[in-house]
C-alpha positions in Angstrom: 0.0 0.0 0.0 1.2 3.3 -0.8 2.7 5.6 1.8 0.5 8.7 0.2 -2.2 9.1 2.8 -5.4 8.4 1.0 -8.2 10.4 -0.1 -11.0 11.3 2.7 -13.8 11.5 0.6 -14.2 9.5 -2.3 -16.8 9.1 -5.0 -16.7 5.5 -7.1 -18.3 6.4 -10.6 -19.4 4.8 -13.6 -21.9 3.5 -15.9 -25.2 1.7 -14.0 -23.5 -2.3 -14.1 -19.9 -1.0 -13.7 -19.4 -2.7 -10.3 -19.9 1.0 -8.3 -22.1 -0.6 -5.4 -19.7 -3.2 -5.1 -17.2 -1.8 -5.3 -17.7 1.3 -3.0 -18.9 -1.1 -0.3 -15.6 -2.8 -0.3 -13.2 0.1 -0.8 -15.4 1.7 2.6 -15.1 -1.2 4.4 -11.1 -1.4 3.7 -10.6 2.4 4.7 -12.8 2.2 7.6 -15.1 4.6 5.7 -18.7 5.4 5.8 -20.6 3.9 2.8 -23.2 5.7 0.5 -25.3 5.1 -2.2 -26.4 8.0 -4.1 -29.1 6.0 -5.7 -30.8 6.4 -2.3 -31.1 10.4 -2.7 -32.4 10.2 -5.9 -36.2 11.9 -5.4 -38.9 9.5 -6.4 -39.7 11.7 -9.5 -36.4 10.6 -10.7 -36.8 7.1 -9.9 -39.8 6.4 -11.3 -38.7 8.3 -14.6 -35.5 5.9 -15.1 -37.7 2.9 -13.7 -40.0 4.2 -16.7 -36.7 4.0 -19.2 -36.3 7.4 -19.7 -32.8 8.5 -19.1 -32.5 12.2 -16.8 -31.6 15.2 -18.3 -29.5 17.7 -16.4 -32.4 19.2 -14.7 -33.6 16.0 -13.3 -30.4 15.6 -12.1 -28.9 19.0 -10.5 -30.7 19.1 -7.4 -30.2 15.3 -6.7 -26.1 15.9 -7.0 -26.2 19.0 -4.7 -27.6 16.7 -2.3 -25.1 13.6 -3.0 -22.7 16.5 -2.6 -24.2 18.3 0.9 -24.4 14.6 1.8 -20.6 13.7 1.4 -19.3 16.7 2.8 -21.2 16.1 6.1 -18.7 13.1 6.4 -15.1 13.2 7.2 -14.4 10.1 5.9 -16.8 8.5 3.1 -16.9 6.3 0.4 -20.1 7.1 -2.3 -21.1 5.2 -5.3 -22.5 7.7 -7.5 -22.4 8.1 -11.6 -21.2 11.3 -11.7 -20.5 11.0 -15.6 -20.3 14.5 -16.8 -17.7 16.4 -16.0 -20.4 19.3 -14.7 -21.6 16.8 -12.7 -18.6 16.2 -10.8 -18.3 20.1 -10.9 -21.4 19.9 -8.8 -20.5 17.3 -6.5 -17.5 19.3 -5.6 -19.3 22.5 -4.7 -20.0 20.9 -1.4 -17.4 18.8 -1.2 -14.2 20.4 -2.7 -11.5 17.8 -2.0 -13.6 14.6 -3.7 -11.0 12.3 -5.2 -12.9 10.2 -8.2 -13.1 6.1 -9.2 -14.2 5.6 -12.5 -14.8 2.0 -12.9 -14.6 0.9 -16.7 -15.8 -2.5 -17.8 -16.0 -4.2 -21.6 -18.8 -3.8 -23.4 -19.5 -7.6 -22.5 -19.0 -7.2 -18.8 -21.7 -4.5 -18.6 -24.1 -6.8 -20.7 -23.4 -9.8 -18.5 -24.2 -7.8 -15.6 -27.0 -5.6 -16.6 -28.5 -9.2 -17.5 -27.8 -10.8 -14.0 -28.9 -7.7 -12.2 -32.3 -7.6 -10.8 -34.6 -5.6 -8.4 -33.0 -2.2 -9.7 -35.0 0.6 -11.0 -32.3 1.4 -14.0 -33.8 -0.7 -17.0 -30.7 -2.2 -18.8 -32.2 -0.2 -21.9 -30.4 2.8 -20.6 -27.0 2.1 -20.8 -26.6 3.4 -24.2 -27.7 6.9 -22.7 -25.3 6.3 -19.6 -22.1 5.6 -22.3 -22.8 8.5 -24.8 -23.0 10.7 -21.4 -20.0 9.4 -19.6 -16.9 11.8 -20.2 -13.7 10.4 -19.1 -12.2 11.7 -15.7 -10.3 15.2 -17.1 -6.8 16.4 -16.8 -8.3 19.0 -14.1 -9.8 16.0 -12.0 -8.6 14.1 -9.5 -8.8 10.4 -9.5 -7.9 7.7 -11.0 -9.7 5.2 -13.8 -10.2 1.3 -13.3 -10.6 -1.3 -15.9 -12.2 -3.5 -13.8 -12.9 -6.5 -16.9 -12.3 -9.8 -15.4 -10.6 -8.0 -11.9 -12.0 -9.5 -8.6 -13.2 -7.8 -6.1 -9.4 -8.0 -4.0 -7.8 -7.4 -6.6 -9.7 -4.3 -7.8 -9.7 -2.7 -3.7 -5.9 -3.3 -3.9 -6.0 -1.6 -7.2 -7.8 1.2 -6.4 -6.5 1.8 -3.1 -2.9 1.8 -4.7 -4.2 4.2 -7.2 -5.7 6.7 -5.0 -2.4 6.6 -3.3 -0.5 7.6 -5.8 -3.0 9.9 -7.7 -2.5 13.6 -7.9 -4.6 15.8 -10.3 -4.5 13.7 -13.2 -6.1 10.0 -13.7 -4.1 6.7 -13.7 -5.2 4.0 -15.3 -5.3 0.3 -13.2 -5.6 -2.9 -14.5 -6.0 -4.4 -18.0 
């Protein structure tokens, strides 16, 4: 493990059937962290428009990243699993919560499929990931954090990953795994 201290604030991000949930949990539990799903503070209007299959636009979305922002920033040490796949969106998370430190998780094309297809009991219909990949932009040169290929990783091997990454990250991303 690195000797950088790591990140106090945290925000896994990525497509719906990257791995976020998963992978937040776990990289909390490691750092001793405080866990959050920002699928949780989505407003019901939200939910029951993606439930629906129609994909949020930016005004659906605004005031439910101010409050995945307030939310994180009233923790001093949290892990969130959020989408956060505009680079305005990340803007907005870190209006509350300036010194967020992103994890973009990046499967294949066929990882997402064969998980979107396992999944069940989420309100994200699998027919939305085409919205979710045209939307994602790639973490920036201005963003902190690193980005994960997580195809084929397990779950051990992606914590140590990620937590080696964040370790070593400044303001540009690193690219893990392969």
């Amino acid at each position: 493990m690195s000797k950088t201290p790591l990140p106090r604030r945290i925000c896994v991000m990525g497509v719906s059937g990257a791995g976020k949930t998963t992978t937040a949990m776990a990289l909390a539990s490691r750092l001793g962290a405080v866990f959050l799903d920002a699928d949780d503070l989505h407003p019901a209007a939200n939910v029951a428009k993606m439930a629906a299959g129609v994909a949020l636009d930016d005004e659906d979305r605004a005031p439910w990243l101010r409050a995945v922002g307030e939310t994180v920033a009233g923790h001093e040490h949290v892990v969130v699993a959020c989408s956060a796949l505009k680079h305005r969106y990340r803007d907005l998370l870190r209006d509350t919560a300036p010194d967020l430190i992103f994890v973009l998780l990046v499967p294949s094309d066929d990882e997402l499929a064969r998980r979107l297809a396992a999944r069940e009991g989420h309100f994200m219909p699998a027919s939305l990931l085409r919205s979710q990949l045209a939307t994602l932009e790639p973490l920036g040169p201005d963003e902190a954090g690193v980005t994960v290929d997580v195809s084929g990783a397990g779950l051990d091997a992606l914590i140590a990953a990620v937590v080696d990454g964040l370790g070593a990250a400044d303001s540009g991303g690193v690219t893990l795994g392969g």
